[in-house]
C-alpha positions as CSV (number, residue, x, y, z in Angstrom):
1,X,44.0,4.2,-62.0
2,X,40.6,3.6,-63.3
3,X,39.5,1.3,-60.9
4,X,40.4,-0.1,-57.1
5,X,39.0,-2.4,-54.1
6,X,36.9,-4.1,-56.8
7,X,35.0,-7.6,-55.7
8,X,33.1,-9.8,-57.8
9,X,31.2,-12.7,-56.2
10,X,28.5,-14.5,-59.1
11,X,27.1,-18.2,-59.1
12,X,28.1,-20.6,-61.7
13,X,26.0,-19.3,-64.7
14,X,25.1,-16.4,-63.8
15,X,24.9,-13.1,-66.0
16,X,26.6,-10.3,-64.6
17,X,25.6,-6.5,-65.3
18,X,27.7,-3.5,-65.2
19,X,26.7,0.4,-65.5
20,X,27.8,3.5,-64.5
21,X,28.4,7.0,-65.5
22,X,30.5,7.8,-68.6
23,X,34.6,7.0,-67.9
24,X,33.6,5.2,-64.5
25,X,35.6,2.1,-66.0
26,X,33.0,-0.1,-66.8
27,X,34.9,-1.1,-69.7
28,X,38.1,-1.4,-67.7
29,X,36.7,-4.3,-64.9
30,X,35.6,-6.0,-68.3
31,X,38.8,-6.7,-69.9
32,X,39.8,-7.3,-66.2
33,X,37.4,-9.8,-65.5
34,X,37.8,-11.1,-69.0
35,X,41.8,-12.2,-68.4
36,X,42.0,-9.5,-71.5
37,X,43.8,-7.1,-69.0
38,X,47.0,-8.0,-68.0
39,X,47.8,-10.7,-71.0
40,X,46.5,-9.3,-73.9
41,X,46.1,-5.4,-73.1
42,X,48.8,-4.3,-70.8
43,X,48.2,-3.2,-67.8
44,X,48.9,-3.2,-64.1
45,X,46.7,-5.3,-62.1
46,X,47.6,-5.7,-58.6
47,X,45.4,-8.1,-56.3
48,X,43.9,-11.4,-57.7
49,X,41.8,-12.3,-60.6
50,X,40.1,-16.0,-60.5
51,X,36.6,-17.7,-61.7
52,X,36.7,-20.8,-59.3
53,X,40.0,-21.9,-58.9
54,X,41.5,-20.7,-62.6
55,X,43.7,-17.4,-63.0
56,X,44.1,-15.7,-66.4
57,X,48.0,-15.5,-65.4
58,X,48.1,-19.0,-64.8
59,X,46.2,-20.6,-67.4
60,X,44.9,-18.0,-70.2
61,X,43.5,-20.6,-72.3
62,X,41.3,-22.9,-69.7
63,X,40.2,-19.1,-67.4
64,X,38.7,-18.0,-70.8
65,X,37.0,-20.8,-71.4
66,X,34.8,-20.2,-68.7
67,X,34.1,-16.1,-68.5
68,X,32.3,-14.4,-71.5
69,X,31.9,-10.4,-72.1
70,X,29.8,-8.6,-74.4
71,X,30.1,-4.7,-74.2
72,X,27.6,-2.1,-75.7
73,X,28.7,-2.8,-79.3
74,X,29.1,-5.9,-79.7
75,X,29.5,-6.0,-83.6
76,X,32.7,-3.5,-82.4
77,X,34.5,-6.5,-80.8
């Protein structure tokens, strides 16, 4: 598994960074984060994934609306 006992606590607004070595699975707790990873990208996600009180397994659409994620590339996205 790429990553385990993640937490992510940001204010309302706030811009998140994330680095690391090379393969560390910065990339990984993006899509995560994101709601990309379980709905769009499969993947098994144990434990829970919310911004406020929204869940990307609950409501996809309205949890997406609210998180934002620009990798290294961005014109690769």
């Amino acid at each position: 598994s790429a990553l385990k006992h993640i937490s992510v606590d940001a204010e309302f607004g706030h811009v998140i960074g994330i680095i690391g070595n090379h393969h560390a699975g910065k990339t990984s707790l993006c899509r995560v984060l994101a709601g990309i990873v379980p709905t769009i990208i499969s993947g098994d996600v144990t434990g829970t994934i919310q911004v406020g009180s929204l869940s990307p397994n609950l409501d996809w659409q309205k949890y997406n609306q609210q998180t934002g994620v620009v990798l290294q590339n961005p014109a690769g996205q």
